[in-house]
LOMAR-60229 format. One line per field, with one value per residue: x, y, z of N, C-alpha, C in turn. Coordinates in steps of 0.05 Angstrom, whole numbers, plus 5000, padded with zeros to 4 digits. Example, Ala and Ser with C-alpha at 12.3 -4.5 7.8 and 13.67 -1.06 7.14 Angstrom:
<recs>
n.u = 5264;5257
n.v = 4886;4955
n.w = 5156;5142
ca.u = 5246;5273
ca.v = 4910;4979
ca.w = 5156;5143
c.u = 5264;5258
c.v = 4934;5001
c.w = 5156;5157
</recs>
This chain:
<recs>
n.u = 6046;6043;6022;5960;5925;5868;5877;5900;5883;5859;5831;5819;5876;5929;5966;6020;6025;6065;6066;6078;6092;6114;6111;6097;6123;6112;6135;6120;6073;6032;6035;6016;5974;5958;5988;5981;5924;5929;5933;5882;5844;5866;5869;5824;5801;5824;5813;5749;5756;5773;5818;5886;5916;5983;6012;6076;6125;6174;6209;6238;6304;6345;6387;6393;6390;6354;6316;6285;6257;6233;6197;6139;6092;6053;6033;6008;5974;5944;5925;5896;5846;5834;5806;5768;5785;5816;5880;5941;5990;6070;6134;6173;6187;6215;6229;6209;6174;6143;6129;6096;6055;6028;6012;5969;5932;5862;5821;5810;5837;5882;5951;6006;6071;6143;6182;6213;6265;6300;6320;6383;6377;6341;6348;6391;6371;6372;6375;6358;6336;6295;6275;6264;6211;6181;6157;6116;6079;6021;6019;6042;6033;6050;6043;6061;6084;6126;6164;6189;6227;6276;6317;6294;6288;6238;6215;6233;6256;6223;6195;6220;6207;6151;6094;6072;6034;6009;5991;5923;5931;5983;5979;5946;5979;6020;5984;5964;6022;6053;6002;6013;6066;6069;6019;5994;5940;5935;5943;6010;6036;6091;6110;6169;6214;6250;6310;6364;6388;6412;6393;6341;6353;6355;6296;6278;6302;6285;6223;6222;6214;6169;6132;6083;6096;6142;6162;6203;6217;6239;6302;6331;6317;6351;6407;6385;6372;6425;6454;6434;6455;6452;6467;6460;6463;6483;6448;6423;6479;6509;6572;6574;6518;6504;6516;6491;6443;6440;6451;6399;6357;6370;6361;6311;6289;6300;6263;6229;6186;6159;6197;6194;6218;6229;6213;6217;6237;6224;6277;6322;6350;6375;6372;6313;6256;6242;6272;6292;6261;6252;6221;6254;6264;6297;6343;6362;6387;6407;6489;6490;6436;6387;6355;6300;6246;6195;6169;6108;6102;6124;6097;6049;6049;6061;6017;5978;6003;5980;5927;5911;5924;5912;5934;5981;6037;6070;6129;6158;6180;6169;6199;6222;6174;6163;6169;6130;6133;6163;6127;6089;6086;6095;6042;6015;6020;5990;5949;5934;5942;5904;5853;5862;5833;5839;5881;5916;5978;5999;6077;6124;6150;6156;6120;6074;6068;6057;6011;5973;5968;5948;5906;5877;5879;5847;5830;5862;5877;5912;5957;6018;6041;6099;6164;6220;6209;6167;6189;6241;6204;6184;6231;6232;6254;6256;6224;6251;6208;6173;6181;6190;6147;6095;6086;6019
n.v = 4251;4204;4190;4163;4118;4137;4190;4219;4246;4207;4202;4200;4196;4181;4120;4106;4032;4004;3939;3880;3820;3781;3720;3653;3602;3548;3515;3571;3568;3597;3574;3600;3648;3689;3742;3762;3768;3800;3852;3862;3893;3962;3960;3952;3995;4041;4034;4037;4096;4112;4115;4114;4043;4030;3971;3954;3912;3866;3807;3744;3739;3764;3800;3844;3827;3801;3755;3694;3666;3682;3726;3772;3763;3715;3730;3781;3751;3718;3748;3780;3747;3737;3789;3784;3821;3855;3860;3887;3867;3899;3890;3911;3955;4002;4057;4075;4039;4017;4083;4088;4055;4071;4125;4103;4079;4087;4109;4073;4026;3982;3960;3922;3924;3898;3853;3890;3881;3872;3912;3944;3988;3982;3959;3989;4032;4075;4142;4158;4110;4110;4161;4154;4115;4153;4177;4157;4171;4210;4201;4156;4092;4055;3982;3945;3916;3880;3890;3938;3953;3948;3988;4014;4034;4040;4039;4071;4121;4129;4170;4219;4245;4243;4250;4197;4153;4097;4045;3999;3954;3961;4001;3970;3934;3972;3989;3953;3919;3963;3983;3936;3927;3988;4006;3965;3923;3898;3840;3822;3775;3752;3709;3680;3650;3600;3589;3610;3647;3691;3721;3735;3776;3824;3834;3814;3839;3892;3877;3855;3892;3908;3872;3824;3764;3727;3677;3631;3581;3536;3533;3576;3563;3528;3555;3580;3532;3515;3548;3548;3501;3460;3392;3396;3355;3339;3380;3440;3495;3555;3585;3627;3641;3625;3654;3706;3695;3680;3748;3766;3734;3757;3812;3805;3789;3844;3871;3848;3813;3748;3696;3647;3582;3519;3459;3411;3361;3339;3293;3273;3225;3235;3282;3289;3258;3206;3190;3158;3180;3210;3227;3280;3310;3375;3371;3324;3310;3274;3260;3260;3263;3300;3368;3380;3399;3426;3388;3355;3372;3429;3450;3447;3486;3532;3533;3549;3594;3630;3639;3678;3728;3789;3807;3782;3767;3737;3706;3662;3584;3532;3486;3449;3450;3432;3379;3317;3291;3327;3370;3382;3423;3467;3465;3462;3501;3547;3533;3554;3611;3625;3605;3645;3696;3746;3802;3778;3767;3749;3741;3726;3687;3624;3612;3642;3597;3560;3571;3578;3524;3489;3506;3544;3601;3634;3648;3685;3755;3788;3774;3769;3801;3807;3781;3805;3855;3861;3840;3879;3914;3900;3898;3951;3994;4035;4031;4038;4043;4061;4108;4141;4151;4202;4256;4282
n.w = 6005;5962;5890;5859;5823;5817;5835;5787;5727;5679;5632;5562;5553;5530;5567;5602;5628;5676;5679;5713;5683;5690;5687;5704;5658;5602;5546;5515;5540;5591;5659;5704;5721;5751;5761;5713;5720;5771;5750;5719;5741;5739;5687;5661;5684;5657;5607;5603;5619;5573;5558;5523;5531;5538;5552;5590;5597;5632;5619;5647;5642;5600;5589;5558;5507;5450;5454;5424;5466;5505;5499;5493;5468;5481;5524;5523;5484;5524;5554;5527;5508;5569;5575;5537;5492;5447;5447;5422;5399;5398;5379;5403;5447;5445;5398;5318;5299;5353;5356;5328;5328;5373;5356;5318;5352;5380;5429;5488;5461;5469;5475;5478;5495;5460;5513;5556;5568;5536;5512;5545;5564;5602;5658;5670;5680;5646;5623;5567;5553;5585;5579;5521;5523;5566;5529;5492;5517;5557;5618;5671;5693;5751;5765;5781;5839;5841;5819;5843;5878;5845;5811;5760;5691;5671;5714;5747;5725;5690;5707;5712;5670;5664;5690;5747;5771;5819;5813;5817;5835;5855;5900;5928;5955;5977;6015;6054;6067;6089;6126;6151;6187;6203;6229;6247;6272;6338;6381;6354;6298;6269;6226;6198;6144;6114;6070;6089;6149;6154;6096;6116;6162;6160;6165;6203;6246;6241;6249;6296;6344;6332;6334;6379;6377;6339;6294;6282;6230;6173;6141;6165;6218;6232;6257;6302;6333;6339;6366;6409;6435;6421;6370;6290;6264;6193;6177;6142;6136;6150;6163;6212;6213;6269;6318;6290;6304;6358;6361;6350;6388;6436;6418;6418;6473;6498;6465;6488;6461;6438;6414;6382;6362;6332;6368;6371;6307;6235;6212;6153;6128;6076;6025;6012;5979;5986;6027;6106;6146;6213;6277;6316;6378;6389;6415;6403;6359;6307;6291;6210;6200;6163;6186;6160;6162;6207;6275;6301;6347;6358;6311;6332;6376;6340;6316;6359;6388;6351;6345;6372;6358;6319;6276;6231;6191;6147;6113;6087;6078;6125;6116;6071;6037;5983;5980;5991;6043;6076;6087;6113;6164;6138;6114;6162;6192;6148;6151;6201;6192;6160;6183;6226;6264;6241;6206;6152;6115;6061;6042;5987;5952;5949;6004;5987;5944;5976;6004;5961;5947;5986;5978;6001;5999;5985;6041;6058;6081;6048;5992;5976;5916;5899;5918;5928;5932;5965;6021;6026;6039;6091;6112;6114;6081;6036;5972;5911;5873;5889;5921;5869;5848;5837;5874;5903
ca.u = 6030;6034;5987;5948;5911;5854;5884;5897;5854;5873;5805;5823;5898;5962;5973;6034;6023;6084;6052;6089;6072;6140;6098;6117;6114;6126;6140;6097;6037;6030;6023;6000;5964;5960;6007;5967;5894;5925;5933;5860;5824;5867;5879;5806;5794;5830;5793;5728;5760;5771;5852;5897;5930;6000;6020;6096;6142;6200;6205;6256;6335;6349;6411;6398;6383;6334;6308;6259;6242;6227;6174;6119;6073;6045;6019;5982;5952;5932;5904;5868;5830;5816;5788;5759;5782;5839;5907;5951;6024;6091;6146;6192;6186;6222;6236;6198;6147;6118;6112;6075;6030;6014;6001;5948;5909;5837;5814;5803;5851;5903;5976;6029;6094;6153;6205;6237;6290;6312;6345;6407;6373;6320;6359;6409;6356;6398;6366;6356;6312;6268;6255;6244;6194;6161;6151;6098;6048;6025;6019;6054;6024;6055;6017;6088;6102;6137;6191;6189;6251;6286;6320;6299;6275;6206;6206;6239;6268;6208;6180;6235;6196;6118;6073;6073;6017;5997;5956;5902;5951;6001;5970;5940;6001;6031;5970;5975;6045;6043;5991;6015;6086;6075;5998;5974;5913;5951;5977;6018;6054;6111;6125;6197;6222;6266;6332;6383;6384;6427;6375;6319;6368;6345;6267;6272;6314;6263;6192;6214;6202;6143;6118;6088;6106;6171;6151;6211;6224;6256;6326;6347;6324;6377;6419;6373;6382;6459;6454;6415;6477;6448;6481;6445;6477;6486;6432;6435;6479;6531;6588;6570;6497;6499;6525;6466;6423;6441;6444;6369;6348;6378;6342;6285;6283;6304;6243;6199;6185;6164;6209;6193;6248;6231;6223;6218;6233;6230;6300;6318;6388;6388;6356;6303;6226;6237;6297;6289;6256;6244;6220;6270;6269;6316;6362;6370;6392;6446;6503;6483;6410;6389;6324;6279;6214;6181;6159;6086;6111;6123;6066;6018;6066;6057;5984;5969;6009;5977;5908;5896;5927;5896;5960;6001;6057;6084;6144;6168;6161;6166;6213;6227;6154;6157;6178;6107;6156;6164;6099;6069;6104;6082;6022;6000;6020;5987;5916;5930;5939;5880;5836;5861;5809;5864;5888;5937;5990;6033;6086;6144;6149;6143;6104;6048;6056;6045;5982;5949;5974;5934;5869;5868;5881;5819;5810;5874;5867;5921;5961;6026;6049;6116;6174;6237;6188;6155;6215;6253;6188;6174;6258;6237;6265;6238;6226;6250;6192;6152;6202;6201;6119;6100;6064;5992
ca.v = 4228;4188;4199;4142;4122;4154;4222;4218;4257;4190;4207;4209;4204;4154;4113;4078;4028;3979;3918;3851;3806;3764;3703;3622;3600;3525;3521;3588;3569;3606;3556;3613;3679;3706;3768;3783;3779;3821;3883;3872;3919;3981;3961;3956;4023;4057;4032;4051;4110;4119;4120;4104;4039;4028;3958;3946;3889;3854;3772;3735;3758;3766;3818;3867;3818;3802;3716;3685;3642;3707;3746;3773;3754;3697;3736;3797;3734;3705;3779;3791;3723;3746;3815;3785;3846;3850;3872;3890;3862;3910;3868;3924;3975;4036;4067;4074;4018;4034;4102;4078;4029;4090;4139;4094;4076;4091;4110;4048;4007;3963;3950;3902;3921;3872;3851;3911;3878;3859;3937;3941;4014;3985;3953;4006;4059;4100;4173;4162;4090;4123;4188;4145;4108;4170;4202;4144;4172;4226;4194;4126;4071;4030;3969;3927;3919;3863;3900;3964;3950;3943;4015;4008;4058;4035;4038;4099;4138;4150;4199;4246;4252;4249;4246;4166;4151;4076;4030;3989;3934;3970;4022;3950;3922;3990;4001;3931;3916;3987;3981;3920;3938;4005;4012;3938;3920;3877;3822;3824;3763;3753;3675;3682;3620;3612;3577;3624;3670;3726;3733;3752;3788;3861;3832;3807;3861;3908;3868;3842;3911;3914;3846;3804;3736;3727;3642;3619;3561;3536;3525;3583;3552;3508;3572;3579;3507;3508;3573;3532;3487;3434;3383;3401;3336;3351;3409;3469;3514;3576;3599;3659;3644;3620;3685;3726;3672;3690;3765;3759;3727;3777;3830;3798;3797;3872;3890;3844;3798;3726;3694;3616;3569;3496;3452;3385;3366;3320;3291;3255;3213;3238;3311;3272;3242;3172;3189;3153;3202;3205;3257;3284;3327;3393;3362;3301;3311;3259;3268;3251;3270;3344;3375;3381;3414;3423;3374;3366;3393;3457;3459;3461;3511;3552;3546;3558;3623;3648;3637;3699;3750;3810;3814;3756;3773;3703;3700;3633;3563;3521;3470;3432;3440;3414;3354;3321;3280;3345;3397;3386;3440;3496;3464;3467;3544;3555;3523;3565;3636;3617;3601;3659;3714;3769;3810;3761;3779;3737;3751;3714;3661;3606;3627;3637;3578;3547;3574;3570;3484;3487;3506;3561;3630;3657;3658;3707;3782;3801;3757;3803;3794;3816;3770;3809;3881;3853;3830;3902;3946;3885;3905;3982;3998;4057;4025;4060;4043;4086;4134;4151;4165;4232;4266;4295
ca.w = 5998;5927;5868;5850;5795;5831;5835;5767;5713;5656;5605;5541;5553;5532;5598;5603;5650;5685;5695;5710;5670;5690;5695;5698;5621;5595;5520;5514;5553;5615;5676;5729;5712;5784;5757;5696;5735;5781;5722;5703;5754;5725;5647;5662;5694;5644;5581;5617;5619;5544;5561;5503;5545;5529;5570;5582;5626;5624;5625;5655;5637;5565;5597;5536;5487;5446;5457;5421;5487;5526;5484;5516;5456;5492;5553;5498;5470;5545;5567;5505;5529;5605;5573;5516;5482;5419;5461;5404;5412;5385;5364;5408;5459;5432;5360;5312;5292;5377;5356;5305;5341;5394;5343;5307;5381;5388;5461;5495;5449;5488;5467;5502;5478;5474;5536;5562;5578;5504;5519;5566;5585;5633;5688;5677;5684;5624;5619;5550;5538;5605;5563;5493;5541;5575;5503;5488;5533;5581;5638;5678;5725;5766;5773;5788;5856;5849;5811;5848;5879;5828;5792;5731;5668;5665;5744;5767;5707;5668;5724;5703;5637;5668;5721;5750;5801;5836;5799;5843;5851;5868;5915;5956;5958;5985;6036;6065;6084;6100;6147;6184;6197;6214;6251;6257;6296;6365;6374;6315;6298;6242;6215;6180;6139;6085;6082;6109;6170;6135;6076;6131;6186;6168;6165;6229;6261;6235;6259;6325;6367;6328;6333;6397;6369;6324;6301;6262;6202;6145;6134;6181;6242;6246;6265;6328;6345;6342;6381;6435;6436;6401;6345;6275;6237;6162;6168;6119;6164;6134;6187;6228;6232;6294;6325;6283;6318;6383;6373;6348;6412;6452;6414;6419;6498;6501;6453;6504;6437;6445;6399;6377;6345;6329;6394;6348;6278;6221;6202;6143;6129;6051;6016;5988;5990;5995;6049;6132;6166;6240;6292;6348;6398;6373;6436;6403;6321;6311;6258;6184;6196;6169;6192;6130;6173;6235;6282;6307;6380;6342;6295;6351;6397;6326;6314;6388;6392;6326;6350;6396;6340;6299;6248;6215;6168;6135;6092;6077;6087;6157;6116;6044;6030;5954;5979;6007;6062;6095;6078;6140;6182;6124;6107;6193;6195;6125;6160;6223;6182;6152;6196;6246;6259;6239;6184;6150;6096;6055;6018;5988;5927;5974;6025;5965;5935;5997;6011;5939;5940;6004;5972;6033;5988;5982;6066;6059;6072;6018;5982;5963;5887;5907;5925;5930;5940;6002;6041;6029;6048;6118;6122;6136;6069;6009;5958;5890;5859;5912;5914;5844;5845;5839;5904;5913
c.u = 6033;6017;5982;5933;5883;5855;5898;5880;5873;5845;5821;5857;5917;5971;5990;6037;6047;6077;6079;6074;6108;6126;6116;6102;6126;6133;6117;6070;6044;6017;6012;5999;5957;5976;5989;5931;5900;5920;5911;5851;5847;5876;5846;5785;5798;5820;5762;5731;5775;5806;5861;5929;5941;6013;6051;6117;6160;6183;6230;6295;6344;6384;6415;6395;6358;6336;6287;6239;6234;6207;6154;6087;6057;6028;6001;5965;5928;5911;5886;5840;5814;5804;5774;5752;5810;5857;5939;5985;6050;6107;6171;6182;6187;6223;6207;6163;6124;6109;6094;6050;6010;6002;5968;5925;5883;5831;5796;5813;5874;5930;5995;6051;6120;6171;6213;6266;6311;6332;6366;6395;6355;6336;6389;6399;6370;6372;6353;6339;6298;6255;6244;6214;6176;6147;6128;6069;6053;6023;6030;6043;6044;6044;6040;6107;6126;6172;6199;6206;6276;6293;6321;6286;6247;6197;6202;6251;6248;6190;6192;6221;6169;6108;6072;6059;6014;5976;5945;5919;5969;6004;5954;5956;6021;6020;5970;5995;6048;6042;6003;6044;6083;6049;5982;5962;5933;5934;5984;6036;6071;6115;6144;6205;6244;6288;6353;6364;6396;6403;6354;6328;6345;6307;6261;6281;6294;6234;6198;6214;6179;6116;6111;6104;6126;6159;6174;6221;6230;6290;6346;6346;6346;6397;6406;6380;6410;6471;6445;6438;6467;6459;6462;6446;6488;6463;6437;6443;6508;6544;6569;6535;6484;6496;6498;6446;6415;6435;6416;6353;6344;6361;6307;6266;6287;6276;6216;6184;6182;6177;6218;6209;6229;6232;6224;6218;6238;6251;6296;6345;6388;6370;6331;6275;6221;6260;6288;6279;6238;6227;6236;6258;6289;6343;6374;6379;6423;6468;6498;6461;6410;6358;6313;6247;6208;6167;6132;6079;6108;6102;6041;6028;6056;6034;5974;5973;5999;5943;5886;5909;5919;5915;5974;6003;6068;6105;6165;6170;6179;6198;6207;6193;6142;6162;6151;6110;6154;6147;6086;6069;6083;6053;5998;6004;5996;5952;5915;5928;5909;5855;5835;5842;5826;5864;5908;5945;6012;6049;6114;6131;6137;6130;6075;6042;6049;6019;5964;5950;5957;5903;5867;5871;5865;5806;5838;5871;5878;5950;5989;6054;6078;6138;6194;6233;6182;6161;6226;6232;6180;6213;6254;6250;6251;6243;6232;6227;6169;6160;6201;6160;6112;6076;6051;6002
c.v = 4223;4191;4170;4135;4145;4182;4234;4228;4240;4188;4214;4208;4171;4153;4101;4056;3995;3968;3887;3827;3777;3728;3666;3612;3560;3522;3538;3587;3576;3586;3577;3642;3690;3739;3779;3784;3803;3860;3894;3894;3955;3980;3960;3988;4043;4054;4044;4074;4127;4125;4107;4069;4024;3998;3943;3931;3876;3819;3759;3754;3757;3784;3834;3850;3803;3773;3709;3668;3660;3730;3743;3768;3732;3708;3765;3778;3723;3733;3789;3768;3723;3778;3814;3809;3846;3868;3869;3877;3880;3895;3890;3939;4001;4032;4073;4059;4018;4064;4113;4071;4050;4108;4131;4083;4090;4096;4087;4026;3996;3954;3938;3912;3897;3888;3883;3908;3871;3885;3938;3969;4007;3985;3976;4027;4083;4116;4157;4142;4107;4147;4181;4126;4129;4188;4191;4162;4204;4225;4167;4124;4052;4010;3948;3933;3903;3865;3932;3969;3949;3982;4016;4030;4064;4039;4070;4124;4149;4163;4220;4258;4256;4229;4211;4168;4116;4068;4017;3969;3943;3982;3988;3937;3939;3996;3971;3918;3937;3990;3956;3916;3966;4017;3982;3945;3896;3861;3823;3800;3761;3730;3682;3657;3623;3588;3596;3643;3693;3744;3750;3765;3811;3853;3825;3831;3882;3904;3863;3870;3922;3892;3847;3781;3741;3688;3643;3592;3560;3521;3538;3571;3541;3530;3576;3558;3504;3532;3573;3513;3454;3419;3389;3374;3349;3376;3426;3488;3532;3573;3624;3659;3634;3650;3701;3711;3682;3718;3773;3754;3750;3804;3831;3796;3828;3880;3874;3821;3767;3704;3651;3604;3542;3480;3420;3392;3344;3323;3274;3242;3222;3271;3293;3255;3219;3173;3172;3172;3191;3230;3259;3313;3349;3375;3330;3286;3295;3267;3246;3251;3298;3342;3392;3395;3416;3392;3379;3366;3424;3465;3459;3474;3528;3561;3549;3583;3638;3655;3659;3727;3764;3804;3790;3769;3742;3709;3681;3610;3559;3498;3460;3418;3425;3385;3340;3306;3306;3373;3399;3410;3466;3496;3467;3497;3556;3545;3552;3594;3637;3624;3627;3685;3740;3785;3791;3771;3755;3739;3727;3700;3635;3597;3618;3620;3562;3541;3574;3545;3491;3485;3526;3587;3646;3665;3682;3734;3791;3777;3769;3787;3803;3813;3788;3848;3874;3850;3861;3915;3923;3899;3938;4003;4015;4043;4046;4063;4067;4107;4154;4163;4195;4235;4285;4314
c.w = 5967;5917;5862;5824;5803;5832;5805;5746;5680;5633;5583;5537;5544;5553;5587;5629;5652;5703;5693;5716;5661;5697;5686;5672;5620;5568;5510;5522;5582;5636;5702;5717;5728;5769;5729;5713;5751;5777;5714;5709;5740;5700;5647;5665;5675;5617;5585;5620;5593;5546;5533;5523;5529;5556;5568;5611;5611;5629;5626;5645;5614;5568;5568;5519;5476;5431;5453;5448;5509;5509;5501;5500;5468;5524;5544;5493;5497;5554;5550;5514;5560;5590;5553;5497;5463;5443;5434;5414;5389;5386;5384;5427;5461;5402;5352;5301;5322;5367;5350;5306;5362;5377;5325;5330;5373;5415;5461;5485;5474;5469;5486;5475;5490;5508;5534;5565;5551;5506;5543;5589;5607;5650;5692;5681;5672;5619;5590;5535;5558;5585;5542;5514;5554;5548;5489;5501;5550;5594;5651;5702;5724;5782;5780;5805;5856;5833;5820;5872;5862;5810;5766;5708;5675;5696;5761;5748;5692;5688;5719;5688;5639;5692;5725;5779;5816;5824;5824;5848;5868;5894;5938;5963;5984;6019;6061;6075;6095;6136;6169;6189;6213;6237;6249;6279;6317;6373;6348;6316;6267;6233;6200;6186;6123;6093;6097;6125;6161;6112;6095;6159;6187;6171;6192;6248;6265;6253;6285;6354;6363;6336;6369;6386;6344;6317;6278;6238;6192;6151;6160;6206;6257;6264;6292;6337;6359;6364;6408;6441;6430;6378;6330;6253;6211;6149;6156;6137;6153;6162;6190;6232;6263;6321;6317;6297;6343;6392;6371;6375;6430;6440;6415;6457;6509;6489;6463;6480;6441;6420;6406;6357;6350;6357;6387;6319;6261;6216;6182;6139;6100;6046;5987;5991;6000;6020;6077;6139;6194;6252;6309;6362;6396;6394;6420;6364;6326;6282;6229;6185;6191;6169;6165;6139;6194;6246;6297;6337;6372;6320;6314;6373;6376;6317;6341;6389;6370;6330;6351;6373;6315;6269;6248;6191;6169;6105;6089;6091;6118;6151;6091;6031;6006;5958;6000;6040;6084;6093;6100;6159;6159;6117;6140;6192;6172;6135;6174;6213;6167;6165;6212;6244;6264;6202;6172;6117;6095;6029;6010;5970;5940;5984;6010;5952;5943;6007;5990;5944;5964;6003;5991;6019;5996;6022;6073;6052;6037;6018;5963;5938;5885;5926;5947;5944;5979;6018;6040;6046;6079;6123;6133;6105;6049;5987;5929;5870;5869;5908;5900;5831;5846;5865;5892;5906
</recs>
């Protein structure tokens, strides 16, 4: 079993805690703070707990260098603001002038140091920034699932150097996909969207002997369609997914799996809001139309079958939901998870932004901060970020 913050004795001690704090920025003003609220409950815990906390993340790709348009000064300034409390900002991560900034702490003081990524050693997880990094502190949280995929210093290298337990984000993030991949409450259903069928192969491969219902959308559909022997027109459609299309199916009647594809759909003649759009029948897509969403044959086949189930997993949309021409499809699923009297989990970029624009969030169980995380550990997959925690 993993240590947590919980199993943790962090009184009095230098926490280093990896939080992501990779958030969407416009000329330095933070347009969504979903990823730093989520940090509060343990940068909280641990000041209450007279910790010396040390807070450190990357922001977007700098690839080892160090960009004024990527500082993490602007998200110290925003968190000092939600904790109405002074969050000191370092100008660096390693050397001297941090060891500086840690050495002068007070228990219960707060520091953001800069980008990690301004170093080449994170994403290379080099021995040697992880150990200048574990030498800050005596203890590491991981409060960033949403990079705990990812092999990186700050992730999985500085456990070499000291104890690393599960902050409260992390550890509900962990206990929740968790739980409804591996002991959901039944029926369990899965919604998988996205544009390709290759990106969500192993997610599906994985859920559909776990799952009742399989409901899928997006872009890949079309690969079901064409797999049905249907024309797709100018639909978004790679070689060879047709074939993974098919062998899907087929695994999906071996594992007893009821497995829903599109049975209508909006078309449009251009990729584009103001475009013709019609409805057809999947049987009846002519050439130079591409299917842009679900039709509402299939949005009430999908909120029907979602009705009667304990568990819903959702990761990504129904169809070209930014576009408000074709939102209908994600925005009918995005009621129906909602509304359903289940555990419901969603994860994915997408997916989430789907269901905050909805106004519907807050009737979601958990809400998982963790794009490229959430999809590996629904794939069946160890994350290194887990991995690299120290055990009980």
């Amino acid at each position: 079993m993993k240590q947590t913050i919980l199993d943790m004795n962090v009184d009095h001690k230098r926490v280093f805690v990896r939080v992501d704090f990779n958030v969407p920025m416009k000329d330095g003003i933070i347009t969504d703070d979903t990823r730093i609220r989520g940090a509060l409950e343990t940068i909280k815990y641990l000041v209450d707990h007279n910790a010396k906390v040390i807070l450190a993340s990357h922001f977007g790709r700098p690839k080892g260098e160090r960009k004024a348009d990527m500082t993490l000064a602007p998200c110290a300034a925003h968190l000092s603001k939600l904790l109405n409390k002074e969050v000191a900002f370092v100008d660096d991560c390693v050397g001297d002038q941090v060891k500086k900034a840690v050495e002068t702490m007070n228990e219960g003081d707060i520091i953001m140091l800069e980008n990690l990524r301004f170093h080449s050693g994170e994403e290379k997880n080099a021995p040697q920034f992880a150990k200048e990094l574990g030498s800050l502190a005596d203890i590491a949280i991981n409060d960033a699932f949403g990079v705990s995929h990812r092999n990186a210093a700050s992730v999985v290298g500085i456990a070499d150097y000291i104890p690393m337990g599960a902050g409260f984000l992390m550890k509900k993030e962990i206990e929740a996909l968790s739980t409804a991949v591996n002991s959901p409450e039944k029926p369990v259903a899965a919604i998988i969207g996205g544009a390709k069928v290759t990106d969500k192969i192993s997610v599906i491969s994985n859920l559909l002997p776990k799952v009742n219902v399989m409901i899928i959308g997006g872009g890949m559909a079309n690969a079901f369609i064409k797999a049905q022997g249907c024309n797709i027109g100018s639909s978004l459609f790679e070689a060879g997914q047709e074939q993974i299309a098919t062998d899907l199916v087929m695994e999906a009647r071996v594992a007893g799996t009821r497995l829903l594809t599109p049975i209508d759909v909006v078309v449009a003649d251009a990729f584009s809001n103001e475009a013709n759009t019609k409805i057809v029948d999947v049987e009846h897509i002519e050439d130079g139309w591409m299917v842009l969403d679900i039709g509402p044959k299939t949005r009430e086949l999908y909120t029907d079958a979602l009705k009667m189930m304990k568990t819903i997993i959702w990761n990504g949309p129904m169809g070209v939901f930014e576009m408000e021409a074709f939102a209908a499809g994600t925005n009918a699923v995005a009621e129906a998870v909602a509304n359903a009297d289940a555990m419901t989990i969603v994860g994915g970029g997408d997916s989430v932004a789907a269901i905050e624009k909805s106004g519907l969030a807050h009737k979601i169980s958990h809400i998982s901060t963790g794009g490229g995380a959430s999809l590996e550990l629904l794939e069946g997959k160890i994350l290194p970020g887990i991995a690299a925690l120290t055990e009980v």
